[in-house]
C-alpha positions as CSV (number, residue, x, y, z in Angstrom):
1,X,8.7,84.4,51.3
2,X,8.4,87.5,49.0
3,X,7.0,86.9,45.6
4,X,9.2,87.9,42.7
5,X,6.9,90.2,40.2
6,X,8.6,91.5,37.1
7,X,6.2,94.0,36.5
8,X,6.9,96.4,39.7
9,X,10.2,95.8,39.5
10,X,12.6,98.9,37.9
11,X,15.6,99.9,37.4
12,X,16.6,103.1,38.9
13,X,19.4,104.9,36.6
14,X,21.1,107.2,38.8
15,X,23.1,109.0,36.2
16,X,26.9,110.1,37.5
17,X,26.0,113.4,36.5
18,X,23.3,114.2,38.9
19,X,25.3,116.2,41.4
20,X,26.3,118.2,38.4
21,X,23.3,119.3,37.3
22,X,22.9,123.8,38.4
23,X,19.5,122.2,40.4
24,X,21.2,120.2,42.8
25,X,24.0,121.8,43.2
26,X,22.0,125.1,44.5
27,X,20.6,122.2,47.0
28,X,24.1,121.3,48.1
29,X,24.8,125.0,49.0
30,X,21.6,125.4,51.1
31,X,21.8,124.1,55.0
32,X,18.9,121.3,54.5
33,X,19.8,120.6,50.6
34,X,20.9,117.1,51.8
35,X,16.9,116.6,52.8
36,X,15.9,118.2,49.7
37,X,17.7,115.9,47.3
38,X,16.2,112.8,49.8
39,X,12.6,114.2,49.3
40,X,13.4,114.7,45.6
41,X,14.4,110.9,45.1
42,X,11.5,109.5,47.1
43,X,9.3,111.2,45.0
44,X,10.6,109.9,41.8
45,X,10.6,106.5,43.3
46,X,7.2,107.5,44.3
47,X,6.4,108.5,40.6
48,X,7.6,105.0,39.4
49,X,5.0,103.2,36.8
50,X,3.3,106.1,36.6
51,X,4.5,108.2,33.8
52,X,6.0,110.4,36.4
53,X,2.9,111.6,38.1
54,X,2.9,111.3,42.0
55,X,-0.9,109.7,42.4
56,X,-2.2,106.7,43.1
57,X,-3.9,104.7,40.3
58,X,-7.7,103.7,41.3
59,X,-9.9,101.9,38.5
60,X,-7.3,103.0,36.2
61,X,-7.5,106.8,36.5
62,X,-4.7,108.5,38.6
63,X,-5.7,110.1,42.0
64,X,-3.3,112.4,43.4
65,X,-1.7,112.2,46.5
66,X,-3.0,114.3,49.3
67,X,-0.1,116.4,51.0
68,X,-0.6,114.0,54.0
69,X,0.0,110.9,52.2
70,X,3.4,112.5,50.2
71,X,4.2,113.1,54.0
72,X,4.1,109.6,55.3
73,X,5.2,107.5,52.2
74,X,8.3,109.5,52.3
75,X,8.6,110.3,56.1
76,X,8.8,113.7,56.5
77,X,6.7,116.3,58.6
78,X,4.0,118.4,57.1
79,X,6.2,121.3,57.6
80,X,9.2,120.0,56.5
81,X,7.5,118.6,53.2
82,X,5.6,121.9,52.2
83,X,9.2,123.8,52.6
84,X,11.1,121.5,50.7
85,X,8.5,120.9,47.6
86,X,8.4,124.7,47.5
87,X,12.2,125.1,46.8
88,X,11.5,121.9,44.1
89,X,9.4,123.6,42.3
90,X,10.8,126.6,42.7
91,X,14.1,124.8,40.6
92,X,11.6,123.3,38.3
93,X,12.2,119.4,39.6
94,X,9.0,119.2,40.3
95,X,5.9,120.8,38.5
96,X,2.2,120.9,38.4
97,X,0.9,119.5,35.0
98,X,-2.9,118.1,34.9
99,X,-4.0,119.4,38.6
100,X,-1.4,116.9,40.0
101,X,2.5,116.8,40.6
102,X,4.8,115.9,38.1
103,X,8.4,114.5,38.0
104,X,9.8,114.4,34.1
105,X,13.1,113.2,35.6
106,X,11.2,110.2,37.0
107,X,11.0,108.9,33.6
108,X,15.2,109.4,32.4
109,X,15.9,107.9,35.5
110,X,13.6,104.8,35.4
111,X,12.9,102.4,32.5
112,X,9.8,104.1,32.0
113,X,11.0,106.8,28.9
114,X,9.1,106.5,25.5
115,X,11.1,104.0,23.9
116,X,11.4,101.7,26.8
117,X,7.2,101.9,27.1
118,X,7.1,101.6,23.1
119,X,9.1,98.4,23.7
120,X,6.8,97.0,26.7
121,X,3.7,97.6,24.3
122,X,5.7,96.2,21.4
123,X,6.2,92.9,23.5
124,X,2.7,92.7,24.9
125,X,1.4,92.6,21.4
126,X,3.7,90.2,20.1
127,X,2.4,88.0,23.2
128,X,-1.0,88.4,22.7
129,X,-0.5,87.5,19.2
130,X,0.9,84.1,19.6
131,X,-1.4,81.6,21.3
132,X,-0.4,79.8,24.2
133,X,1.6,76.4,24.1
134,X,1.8,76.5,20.2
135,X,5.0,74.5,18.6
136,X,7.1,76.4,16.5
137,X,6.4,78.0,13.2
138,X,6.5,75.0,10.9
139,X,6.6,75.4,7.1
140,X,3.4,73.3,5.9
141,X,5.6,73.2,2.3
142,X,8.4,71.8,3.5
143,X,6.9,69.0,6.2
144,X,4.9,67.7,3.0
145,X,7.8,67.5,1.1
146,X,9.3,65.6,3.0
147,X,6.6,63.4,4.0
148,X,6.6,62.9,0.1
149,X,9.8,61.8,0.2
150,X,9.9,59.7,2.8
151,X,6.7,57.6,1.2
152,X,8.9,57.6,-2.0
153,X,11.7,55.8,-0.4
154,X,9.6,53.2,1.6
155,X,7.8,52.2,-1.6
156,X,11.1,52.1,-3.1
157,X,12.3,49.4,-0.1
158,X,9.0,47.6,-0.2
159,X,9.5,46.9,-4.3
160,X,13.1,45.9,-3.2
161,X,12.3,43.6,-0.5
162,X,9.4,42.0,-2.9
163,X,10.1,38.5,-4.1
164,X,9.9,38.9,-7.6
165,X,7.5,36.0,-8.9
166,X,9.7,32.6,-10.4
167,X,8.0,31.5,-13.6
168,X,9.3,28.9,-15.4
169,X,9.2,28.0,-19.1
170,X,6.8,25.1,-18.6
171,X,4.3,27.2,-16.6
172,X,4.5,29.9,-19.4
173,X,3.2,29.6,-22.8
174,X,5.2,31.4,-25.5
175,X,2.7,30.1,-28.2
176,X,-0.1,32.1,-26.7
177,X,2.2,34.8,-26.1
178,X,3.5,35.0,-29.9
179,X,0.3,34.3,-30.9
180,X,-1.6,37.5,-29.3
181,X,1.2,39.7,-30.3
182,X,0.6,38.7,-33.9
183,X,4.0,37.3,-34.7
184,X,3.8,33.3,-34.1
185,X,1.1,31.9,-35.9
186,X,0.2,28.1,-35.1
């Protein structure tokens, strides 16, 4: 069974306007423009996690893809291919920027645009923050308070629940007691 993993999962946002845009409807006029808009959307799926550049990512630098490799990931001859990416970046769909191609589209139509990656690295910090398996925030004030409280009223109960002590007149001496006080002199 496959393995479910968030990370490599996306979102593809296939806007209704895309067969509006001047680009792809010069594709729909031209006798293989059907393969053309194929190609185009393998490559942006193709460009997917990777800031819209079609490489593979090694040790954390990005390799591009050989003209070969483009070929088989998306099925195509080598003919074929070279034709098609020709009229893409002829349109301008798909550029060369740092010695490798580029898709700026990829990014709109993934979750990949600035603010969505802002948001990932927002998240990852937040996570990294918070050690694992903590309880909630608890305000130290407030527990003690309470604590306090609660002390307050079983002292209160143990007073209550004290017999108080019986002591008779014949066990107490008011003599002494007058006596010591200053007012009862024998």
């Amino acid at each position: 069974m496959a393995i479910y993993n968030k990370t490599e999962l996306y979102f593809f946002k296939f806007p209704n306007t895309f067969f509006d845009k001047d680009e792809i409807e010069l594709f729909e006029d031209d006798p293989e423009g059907d393969s053309v808009i194929i190609l185009y959307l393998k490559l942006i799926t193709l460009a997917t996690n990777k800031n819209g550049y079609l490489c593979k990512i090694i040790a954390g630098e990005g390799i591009p893809y050989t003209t070969e490799e483009l070929c088989r990931k998306t099925n195509t001859s080598l003919d074929d291919f070279q034709r098609r990416l020709k009229k893409l970046k002829n349109v301008g769909l798909v550029v060369i920027k740092d010695d490798m191609l580029f898709i700026e589209e990829a990014l709109n139509y993934t979750n990949q645009t600035v603010g969505a990656k802002k948001k990932q690295e927002q998240r990852k910090r937040k996570k990294d923050k918070s050690p694992p398996n903590c309880p909630p925030d608890i305000d130290i004030e407030k527990e003690i308070e309470k604590e306090k409280e609660i002390d307050k009223r079983n002292k209160k109960k143990e007073l209550e629940l004290q017999p108080e002590e019986d002591i008779s007149d014949e066990e107490f001496n008011w003599d002494d007691v007058l006596n010591d006080i200053g007012i009862y002199k024998s």
